[in-house]
N, C-alpha and C positions, 0 to 999 in steps of 0.2 A: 465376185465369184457368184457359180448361182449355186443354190442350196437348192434340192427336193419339193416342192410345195410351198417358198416362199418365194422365192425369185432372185433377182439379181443384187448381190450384195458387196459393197465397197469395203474390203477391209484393209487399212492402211498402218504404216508401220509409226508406232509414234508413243515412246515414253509414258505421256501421264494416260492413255485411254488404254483398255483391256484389247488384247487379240494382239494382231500383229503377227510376225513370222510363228509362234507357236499356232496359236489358231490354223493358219495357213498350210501349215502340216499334217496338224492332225485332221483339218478335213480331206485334204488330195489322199493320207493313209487310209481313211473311211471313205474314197471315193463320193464326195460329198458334191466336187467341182466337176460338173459338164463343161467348161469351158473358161478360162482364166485368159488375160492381155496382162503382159508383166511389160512396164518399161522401164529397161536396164540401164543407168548408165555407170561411167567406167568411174570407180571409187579407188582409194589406196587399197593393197593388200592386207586383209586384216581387219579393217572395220565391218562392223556390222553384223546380223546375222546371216548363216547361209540359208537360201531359202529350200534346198533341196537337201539335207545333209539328211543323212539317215533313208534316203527314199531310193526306191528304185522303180521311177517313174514307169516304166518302159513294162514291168512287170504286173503293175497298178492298172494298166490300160492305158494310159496317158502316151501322146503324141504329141511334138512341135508340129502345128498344120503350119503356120506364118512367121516369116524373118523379114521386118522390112527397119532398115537401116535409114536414121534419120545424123542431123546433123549433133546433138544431141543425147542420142540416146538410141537402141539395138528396141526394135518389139515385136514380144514373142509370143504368138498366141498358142496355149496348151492346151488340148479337147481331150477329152475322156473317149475311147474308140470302141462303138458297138460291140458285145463281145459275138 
């Protein structure tokens, strides 16, 4: 993700290290992300966390610009849109 004044930052979903899907939230809520690549791919129903729940991205300023479908995995790139 890129943050304000720092740049581009990797944050990854993973047990023993801090951040992860809260992190993730609470900056897209604070409009923190100009620009996110998510690659999705298809998991049982039920695991994990949701990475959009409680958000209403659309309202935030955020857009899907890119859907390119791989063998894989769906990626989706989400920009923050000029107000």
């Amino acid at each position: 993700m890129l943050l304000p004044g720092i740049g581009e930052v990797l944050v990854a979903q993973h047990p023993e290290r801090a951040g992860g899907v809260a992190t993730m939230r609470e900056a897209l809520r604070r409009q923190y992300i100009g620009r996110m690549h998510i690659g999705q791919s298809p998991v049982p129903l039920g695991s994990g966390e949701a990475l959009f729940a409680g958000l209403d991205l659309k309202a935030l300023g955020y857009a899907v610009t890119s859907k390119t479908p791989s063998e894989a995995a769906m990626h989706l790139v989400i920009e923050r849109q000029p107000v």
